[in-house]
BATI-172402 format. One line per field, with one value per residue: residue in one letter; x, y, z of N, C-alpha, C in turn; residue number from 1. Coordinates in Angstrom, 3 decimals, always signed. Layout:
REM BATI-172402
residuo <- (a/...)
n_X <- (X/...)
n_Y <- (Y/...)
n_Z <- (Z/...)
ca_X <- (X/...)
ca_Y <- (Y/...)
ca_Z <- (Z/...)
c_X <- (X/...)
c_Y <- (Y/...)
c_Z <- (Z/...)
num <- (NUM/...)
***
This chain:
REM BATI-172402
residuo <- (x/x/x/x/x/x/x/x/x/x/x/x/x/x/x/x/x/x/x/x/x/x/x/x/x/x/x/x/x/x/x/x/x/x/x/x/x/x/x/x/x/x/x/x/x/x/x/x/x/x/x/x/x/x)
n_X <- (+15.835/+13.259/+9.544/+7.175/+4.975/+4.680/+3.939/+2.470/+1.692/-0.659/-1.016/-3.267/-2.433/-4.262/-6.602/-5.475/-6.262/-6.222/-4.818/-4.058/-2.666/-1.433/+0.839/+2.710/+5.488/+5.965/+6.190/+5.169/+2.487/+1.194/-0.248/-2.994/-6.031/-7.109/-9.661/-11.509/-11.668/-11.193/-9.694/-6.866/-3.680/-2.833/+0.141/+3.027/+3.289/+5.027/+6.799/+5.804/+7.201/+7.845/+5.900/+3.633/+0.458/-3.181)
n_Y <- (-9.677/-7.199/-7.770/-6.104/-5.295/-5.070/-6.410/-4.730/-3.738/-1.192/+1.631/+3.425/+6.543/+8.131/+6.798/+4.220/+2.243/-1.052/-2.247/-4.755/-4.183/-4.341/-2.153/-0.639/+0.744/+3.670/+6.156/+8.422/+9.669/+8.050/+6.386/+5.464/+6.999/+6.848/+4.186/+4.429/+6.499/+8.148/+10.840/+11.031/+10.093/+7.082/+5.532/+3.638/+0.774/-2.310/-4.260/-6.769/-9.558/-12.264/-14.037/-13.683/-14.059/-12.779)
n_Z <- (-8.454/-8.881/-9.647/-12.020/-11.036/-7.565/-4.575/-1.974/+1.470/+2.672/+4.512/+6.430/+8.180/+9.499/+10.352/+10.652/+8.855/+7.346/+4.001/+1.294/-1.788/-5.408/-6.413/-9.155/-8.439/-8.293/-7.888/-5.061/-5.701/-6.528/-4.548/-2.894/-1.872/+1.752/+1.553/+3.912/+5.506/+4.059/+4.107/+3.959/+2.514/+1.412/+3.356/+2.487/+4.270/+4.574/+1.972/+0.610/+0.012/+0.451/-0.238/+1.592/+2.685/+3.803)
ca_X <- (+15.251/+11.550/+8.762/+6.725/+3.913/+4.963/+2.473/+2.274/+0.627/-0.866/-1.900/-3.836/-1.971/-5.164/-7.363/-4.592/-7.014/-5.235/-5.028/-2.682/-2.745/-0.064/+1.440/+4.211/+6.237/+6.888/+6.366/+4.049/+1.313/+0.400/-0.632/-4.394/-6.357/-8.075/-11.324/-12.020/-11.881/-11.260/-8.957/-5.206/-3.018/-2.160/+1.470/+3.275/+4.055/+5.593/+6.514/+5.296/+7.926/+8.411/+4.955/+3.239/-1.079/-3.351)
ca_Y <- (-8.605/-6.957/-7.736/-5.021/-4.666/-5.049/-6.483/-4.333/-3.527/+0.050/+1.727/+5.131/+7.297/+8.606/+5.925/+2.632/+0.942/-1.784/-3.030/-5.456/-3.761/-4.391/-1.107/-0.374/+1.805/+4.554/+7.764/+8.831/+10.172/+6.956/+5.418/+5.900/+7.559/+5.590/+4.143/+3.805/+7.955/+9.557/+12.070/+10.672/+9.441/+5.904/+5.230/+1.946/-0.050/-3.617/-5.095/-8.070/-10.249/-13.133/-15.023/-13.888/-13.543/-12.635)
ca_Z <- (-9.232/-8.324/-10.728/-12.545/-9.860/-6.312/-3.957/-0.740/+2.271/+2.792/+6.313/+6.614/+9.404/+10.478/+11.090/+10.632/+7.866/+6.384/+2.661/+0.412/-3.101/-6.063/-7.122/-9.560/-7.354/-9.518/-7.091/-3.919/-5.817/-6.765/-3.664/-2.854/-0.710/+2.229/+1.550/+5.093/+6.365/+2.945/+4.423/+4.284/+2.016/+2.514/+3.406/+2.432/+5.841/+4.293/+0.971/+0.426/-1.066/+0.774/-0.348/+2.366/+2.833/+4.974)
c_X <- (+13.744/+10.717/+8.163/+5.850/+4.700/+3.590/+3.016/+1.361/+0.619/-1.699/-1.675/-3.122/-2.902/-6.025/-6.687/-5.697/-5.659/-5.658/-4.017/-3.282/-1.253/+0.022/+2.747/+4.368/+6.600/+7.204/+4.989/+2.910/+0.664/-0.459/-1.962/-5.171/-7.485/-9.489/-12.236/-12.612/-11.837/-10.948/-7.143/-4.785/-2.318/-0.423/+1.707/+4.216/+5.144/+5.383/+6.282/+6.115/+8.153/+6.911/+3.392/+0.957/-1.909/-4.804)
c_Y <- (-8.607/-7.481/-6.353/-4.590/-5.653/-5.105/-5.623/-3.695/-1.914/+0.267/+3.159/+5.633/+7.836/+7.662/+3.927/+1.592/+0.428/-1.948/-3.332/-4.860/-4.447/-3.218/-1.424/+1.203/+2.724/+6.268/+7.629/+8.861/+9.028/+5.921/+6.214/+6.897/+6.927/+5.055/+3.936/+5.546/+8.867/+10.854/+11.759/+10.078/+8.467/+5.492/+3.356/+1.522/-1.152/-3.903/-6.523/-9.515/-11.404/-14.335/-14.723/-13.431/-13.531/-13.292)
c_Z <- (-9.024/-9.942/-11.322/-11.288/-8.405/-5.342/-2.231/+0.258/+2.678/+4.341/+5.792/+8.167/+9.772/+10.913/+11.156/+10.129/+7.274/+5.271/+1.842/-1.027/-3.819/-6.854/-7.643/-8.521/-8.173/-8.341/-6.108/-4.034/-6.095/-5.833/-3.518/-1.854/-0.160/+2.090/+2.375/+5.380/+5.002/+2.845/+4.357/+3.143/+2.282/+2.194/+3.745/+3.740/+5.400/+2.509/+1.432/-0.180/-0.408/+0.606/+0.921/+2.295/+3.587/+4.687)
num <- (1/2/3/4/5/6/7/8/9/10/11/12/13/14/15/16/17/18/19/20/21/22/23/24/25/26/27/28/29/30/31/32/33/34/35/36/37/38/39/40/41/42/43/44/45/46/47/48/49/50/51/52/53/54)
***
């Protein structure tokens, strides 16, 4: 069973910035928008669940 916040990793489709955030997963709108280009909405690449950090 998931916890409340979910740690995962986010990538911008226009310029492939990375960043590990913990979102509750509730819906789309919630994910951010990149702080690298400030034009894209960042899409979630990988959960995070196996301990892992970078």
């Amino acid at each position: 069973m998931r916890g409340k916040h979910e740690p995962v990793q986010l990538v911008c489709p226009k310029c492939r910035h990375r960043m590990i955030v913990y979102l509750p997963l509730a819906n789309d709108e919630d994910l951010p928008i990149c702080p690298e280009c400030k034009q894209a909405r960042m899409n979630i690449e990988e959960l995070l669940d196996e301990g892992k950090s970078y």
